[in-house]
N, CA, C and O atoms as CSV, one atom per row, in Angstrom:
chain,resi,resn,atom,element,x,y,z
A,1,UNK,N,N,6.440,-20.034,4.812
A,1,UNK,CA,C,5.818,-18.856,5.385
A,1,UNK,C,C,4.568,-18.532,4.583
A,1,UNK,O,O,4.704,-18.444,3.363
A,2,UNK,N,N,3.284,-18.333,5.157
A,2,UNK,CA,C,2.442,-17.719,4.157
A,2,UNK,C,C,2.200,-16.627,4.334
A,2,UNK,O,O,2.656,-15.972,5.272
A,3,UNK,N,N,1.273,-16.117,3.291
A,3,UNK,CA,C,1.270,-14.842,3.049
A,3,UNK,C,C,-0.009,-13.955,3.710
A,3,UNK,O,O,-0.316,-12.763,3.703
A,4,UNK,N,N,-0.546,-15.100,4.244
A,4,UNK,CA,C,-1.991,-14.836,4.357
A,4,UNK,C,C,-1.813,-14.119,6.264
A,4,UNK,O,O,-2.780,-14.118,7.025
A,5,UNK,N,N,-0.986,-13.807,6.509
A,5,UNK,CA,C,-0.871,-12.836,7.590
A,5,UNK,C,C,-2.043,-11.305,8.260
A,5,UNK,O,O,-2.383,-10.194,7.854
A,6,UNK,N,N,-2.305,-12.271,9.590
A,6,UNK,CA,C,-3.391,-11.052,10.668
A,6,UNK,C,C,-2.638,-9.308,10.104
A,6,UNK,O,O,-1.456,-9.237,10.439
A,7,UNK,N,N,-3.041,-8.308,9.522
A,7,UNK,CA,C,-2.705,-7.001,9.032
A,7,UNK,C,C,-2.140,-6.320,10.481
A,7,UNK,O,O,-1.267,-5.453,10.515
A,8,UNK,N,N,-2.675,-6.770,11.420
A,8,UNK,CA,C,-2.131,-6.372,12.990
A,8,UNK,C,C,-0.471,-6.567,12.855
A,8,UNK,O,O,0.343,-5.721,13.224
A,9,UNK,N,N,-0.143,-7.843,12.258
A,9,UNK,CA,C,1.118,-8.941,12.989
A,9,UNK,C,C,1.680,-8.549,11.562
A,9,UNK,O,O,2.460,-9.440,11.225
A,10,UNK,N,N,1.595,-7.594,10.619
A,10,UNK,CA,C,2.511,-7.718,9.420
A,10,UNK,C,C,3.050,-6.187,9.719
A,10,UNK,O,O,2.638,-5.036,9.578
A,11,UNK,N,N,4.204,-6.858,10.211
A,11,UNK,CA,C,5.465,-5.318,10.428
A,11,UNK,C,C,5.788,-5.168,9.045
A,11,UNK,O,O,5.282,-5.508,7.975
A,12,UNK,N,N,6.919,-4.472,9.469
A,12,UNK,CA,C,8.132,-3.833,8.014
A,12,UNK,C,C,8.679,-4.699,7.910
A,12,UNK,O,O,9.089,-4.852,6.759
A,13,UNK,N,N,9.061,-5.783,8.878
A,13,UNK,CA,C,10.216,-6.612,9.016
A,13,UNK,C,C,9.964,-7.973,8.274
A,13,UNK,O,O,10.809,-8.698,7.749
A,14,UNK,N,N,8.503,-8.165,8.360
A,14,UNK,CA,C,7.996,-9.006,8.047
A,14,UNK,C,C,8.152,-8.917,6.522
A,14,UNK,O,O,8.756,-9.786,5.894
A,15,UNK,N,N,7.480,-7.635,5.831
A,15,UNK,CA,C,7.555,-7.266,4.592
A,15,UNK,C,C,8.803,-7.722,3.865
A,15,UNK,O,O,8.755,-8.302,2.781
A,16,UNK,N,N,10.103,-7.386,4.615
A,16,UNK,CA,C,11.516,-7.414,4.107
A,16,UNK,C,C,11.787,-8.479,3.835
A,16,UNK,O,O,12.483,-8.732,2.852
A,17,UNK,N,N,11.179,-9.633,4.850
A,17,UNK,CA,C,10.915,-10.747,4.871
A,17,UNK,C,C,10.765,-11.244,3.580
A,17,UNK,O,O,11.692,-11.742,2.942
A,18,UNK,N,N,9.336,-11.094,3.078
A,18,UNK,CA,C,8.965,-11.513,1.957
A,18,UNK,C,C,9.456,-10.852,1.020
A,18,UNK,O,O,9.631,-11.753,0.200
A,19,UNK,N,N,9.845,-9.834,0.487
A,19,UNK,CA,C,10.435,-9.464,-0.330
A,19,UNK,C,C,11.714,-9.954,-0.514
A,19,UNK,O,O,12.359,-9.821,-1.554
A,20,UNK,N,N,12.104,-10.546,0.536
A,20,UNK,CA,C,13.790,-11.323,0.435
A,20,UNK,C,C,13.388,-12.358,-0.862
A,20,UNK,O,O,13.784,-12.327,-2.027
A,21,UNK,N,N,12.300,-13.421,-0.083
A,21,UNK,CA,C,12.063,-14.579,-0.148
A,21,UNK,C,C,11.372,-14.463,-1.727
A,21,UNK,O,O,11.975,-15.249,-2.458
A,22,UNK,N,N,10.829,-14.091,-2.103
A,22,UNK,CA,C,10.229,-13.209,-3.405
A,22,UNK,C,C,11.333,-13.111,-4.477
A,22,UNK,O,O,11.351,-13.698,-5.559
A,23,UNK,N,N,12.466,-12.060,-3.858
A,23,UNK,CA,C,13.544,-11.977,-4.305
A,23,UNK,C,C,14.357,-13.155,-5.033
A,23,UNK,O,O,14.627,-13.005,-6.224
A,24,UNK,N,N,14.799,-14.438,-4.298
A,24,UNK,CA,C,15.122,-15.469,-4.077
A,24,UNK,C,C,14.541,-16.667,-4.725
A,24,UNK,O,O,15.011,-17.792,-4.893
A,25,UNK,N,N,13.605,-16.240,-4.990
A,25,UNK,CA,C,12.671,-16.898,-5.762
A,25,UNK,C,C,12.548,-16.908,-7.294
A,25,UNK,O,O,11.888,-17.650,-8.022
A,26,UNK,N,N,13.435,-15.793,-7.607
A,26,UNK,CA,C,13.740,-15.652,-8.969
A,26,UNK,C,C,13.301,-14.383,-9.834
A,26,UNK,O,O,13.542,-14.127,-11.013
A,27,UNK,N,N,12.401,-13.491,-8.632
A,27,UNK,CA,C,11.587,-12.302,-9.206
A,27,UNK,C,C,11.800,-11.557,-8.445
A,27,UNK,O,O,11.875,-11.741,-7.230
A,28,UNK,N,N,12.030,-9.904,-9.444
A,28,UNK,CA,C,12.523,-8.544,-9.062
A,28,UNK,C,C,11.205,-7.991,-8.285
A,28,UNK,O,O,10.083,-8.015,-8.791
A,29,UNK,N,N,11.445,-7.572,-7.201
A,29,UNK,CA,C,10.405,-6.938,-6.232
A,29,UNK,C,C,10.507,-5.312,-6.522
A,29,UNK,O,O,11.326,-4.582,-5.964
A,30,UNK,N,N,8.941,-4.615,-8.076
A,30,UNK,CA,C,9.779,-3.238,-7.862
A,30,UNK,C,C,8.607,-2.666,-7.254
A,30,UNK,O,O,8.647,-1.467,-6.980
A,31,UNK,N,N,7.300,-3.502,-6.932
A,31,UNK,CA,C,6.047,-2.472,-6.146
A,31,UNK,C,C,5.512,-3.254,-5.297
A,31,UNK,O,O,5.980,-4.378,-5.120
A,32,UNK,N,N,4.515,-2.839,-4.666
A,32,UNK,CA,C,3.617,-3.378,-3.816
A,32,UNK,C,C,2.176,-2.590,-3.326
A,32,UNK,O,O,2.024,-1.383,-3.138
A,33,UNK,N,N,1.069,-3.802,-3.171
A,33,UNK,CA,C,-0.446,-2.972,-2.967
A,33,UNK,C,C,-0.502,-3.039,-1.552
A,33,UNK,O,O,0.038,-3.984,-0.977
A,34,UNK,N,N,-1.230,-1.938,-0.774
A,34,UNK,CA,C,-1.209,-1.635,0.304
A,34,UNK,C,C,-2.585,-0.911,0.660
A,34,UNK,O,O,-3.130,-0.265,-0.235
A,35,UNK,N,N,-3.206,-0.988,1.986
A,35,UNK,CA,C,-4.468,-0.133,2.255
A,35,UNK,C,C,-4.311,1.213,2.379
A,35,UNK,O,O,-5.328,1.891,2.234
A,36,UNK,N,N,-2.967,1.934,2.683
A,36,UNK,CA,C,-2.500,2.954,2.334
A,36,UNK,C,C,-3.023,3.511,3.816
A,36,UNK,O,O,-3.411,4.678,3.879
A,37,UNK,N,N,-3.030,2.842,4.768
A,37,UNK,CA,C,-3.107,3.254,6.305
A,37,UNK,C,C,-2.273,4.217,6.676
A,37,UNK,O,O,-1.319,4.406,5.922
A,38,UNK,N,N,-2.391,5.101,7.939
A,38,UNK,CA,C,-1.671,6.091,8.549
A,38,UNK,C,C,-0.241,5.714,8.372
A,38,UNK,O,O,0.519,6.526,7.845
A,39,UNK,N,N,0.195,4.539,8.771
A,39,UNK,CA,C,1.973,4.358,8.723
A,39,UNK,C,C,2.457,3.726,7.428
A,39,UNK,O,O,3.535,3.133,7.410
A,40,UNK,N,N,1.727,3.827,6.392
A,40,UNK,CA,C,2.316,3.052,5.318
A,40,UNK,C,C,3.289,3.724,4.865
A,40,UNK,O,O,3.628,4.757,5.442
A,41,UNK,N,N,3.869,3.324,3.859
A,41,UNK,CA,C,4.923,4.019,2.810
A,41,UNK,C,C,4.434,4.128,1.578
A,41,UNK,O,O,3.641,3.361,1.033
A,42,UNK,N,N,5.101,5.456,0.983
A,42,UNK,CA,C,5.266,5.465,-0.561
A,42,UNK,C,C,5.909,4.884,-0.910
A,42,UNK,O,O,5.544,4.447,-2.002
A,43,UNK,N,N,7.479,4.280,-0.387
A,43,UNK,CA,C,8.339,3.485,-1.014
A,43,UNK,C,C,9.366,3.550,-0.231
A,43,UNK,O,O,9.669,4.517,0.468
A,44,UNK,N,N,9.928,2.543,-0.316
A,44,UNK,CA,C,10.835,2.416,0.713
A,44,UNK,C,C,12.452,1.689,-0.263
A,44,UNK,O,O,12.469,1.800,-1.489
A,45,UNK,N,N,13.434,1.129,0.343
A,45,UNK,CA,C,14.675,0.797,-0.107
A,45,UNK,C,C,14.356,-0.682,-0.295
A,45,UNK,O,O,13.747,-1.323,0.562
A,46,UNK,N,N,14.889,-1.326,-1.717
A,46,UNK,CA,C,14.579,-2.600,-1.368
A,46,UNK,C,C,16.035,-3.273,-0.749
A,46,UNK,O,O,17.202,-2.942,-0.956
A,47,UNK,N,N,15.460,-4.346,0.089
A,47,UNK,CA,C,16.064,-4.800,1.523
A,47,UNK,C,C,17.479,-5.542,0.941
A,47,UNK,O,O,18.590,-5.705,1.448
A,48,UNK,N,N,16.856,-5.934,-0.452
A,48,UNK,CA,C,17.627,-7.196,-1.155
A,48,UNK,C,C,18.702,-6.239,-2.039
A,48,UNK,O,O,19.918,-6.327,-1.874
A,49,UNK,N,N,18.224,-5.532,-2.772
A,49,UNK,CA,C,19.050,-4.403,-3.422
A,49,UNK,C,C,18.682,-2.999,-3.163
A,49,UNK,O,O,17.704,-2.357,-3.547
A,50,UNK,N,N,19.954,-2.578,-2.226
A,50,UNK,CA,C,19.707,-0.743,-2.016
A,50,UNK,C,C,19.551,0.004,-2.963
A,50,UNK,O,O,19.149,1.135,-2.689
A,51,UNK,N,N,19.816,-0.356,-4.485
A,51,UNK,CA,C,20.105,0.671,-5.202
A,51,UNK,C,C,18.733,0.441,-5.691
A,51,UNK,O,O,18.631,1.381,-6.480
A,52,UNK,N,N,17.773,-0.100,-5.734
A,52,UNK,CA,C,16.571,0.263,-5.937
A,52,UNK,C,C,15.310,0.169,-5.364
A,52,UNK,O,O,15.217,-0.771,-4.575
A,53,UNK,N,N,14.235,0.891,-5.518
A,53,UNK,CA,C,12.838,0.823,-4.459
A,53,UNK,C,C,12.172,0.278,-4.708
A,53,UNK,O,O,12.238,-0.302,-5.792
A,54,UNK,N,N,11.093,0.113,-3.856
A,54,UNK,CA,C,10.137,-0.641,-3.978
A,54,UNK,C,C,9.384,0.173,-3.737
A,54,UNK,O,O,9.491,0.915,-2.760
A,55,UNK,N,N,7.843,0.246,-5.122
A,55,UNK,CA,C,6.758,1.668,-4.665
A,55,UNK,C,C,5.823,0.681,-4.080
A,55,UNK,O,O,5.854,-0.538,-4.249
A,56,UNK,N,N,4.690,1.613,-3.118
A,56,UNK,CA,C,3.717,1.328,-2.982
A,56,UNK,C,C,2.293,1.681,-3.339
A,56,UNK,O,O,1.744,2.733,-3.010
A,57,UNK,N,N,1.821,0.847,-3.943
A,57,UNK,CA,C,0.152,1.550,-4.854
A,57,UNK,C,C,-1.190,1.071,-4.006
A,57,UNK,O,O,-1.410,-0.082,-3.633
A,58,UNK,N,N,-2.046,2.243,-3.787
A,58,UNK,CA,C,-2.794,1.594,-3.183
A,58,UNK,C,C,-3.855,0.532,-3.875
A,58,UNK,O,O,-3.883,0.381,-5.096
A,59,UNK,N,N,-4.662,-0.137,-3.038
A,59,UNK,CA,C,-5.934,-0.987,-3.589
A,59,UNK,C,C,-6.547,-0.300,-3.777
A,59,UNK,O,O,-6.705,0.698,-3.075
A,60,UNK,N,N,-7.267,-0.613,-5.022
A,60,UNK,CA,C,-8.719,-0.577,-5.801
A,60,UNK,C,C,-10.033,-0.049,-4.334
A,60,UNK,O,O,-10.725,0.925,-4.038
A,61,UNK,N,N,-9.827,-0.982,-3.980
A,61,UNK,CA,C,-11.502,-1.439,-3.077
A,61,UNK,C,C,-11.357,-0.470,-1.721
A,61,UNK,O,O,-12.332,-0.467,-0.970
A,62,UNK,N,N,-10.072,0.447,-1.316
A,62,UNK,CA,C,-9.718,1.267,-0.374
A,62,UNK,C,C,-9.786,2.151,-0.864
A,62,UNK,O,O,-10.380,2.921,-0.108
A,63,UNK,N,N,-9.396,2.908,-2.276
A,63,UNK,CA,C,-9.307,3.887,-2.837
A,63,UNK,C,C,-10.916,4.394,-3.106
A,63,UNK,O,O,-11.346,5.533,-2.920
A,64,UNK,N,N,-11.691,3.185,-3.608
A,64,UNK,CA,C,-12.999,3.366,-3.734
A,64,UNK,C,C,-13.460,3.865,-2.180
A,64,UNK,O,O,-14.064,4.938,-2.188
A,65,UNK,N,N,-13.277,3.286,-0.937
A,65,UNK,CA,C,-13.896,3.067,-0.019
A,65,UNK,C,C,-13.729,5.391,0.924
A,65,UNK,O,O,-14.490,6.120,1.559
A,66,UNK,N,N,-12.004,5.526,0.263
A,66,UNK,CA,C,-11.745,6.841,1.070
A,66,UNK,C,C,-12.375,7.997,0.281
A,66,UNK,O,O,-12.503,9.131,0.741
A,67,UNK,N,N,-12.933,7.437,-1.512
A,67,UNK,CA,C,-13.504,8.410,-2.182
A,67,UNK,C,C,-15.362,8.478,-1.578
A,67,UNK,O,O,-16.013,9.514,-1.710
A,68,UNK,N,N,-15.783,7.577,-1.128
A,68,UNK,CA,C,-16.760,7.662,-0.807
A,68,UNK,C,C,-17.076,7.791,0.723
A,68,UNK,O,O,-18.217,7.931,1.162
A,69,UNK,N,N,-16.044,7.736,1.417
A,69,UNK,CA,C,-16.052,8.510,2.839
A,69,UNK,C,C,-16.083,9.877,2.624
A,69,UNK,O,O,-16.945,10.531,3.211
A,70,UNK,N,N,-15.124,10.541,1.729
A,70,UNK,CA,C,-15.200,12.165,1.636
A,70,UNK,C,C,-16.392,12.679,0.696
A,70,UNK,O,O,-16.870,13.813,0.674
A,71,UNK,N,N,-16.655,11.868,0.133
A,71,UNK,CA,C,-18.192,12.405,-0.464
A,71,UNK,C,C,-19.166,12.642,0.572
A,71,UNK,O,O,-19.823,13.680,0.641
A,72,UNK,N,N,-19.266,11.575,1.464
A,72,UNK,CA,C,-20.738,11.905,2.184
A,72,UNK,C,C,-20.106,12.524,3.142
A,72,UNK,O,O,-20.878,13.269,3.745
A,73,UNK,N,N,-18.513,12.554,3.748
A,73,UNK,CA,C,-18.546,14.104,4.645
A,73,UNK,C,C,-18.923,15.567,4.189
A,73,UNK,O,O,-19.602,16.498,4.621
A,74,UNK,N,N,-17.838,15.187,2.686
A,74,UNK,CA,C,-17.534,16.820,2.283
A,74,UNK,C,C,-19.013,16.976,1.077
A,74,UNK,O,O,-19.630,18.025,0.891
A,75,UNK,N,N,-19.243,15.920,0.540
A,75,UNK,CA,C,-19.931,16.266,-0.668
A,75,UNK,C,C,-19.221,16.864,-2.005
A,75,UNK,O,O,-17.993,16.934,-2.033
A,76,UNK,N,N,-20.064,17.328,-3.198
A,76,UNK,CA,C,-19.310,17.605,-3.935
A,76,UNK,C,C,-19.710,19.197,-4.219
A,76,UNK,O,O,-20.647,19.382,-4.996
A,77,UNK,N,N,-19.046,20.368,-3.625
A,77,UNK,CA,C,-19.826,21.500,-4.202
A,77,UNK,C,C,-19.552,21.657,-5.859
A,77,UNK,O,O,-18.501,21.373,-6.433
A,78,UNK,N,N,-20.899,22.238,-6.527
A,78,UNK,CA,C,-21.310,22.706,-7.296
A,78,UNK,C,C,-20.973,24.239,-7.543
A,78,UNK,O,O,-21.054,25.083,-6.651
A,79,UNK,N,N,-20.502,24.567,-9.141
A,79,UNK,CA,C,-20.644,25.697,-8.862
A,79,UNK,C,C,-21.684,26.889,-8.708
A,79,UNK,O,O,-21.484,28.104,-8.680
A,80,UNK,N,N,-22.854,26.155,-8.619
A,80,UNK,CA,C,-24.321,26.946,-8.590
A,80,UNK,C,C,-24.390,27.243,-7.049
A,80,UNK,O,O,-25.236,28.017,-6.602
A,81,UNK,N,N,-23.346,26.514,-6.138
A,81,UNK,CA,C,-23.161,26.909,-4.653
A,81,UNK,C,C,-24.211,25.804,-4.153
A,81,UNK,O,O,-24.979,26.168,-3.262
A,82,UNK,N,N,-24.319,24.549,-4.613
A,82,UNK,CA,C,-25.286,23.226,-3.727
A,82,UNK,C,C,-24.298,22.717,-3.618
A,82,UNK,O,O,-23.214,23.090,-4.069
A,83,UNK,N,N,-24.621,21.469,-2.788
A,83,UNK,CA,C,-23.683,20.409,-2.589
A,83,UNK,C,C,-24.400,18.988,-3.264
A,83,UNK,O,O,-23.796,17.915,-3.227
């Protein structure tokens, strides 16, 4: 299976998927990076072991991208009252 999956075609299920296979592989699954889109998760159950989660952190290059969307909406007020 690779990993290199269309962001359209990568369900939850899919995720569980790889986190099985991850799992299985010899390594504890305790996070994951994400674009942090409308339906993502903070964390969810891992699939392989209930008794612990799996967080989700967002990317670098998205985090940059939503700080500089709200700048040039909102700007930054000043307290001299500019933006």
């Amino acid at each position: 299976m690779g990993l290199h999956s269309n962001a359209q075609n990568f369900t939850k299920d899919k995720l569980f998927e790889v986190t099985k296979e991850v799992r299985d592989s010899g390594f504890k699954v305790v996070a994951i990076v994400s674009d942090m889109g409308g339906g993502n998760l903070i964390s969810f159950t891992n699939p392989v072991d209930v008794t612990q989660k799996v967080w989700v952190f967002v990317d670098i290059p998205h985090l940059i991208k939503i700080l500089r969307n709200n700048f040039l909406e909102y700007g930054i007020p000043l307290p001299c009252g500019t933006e």
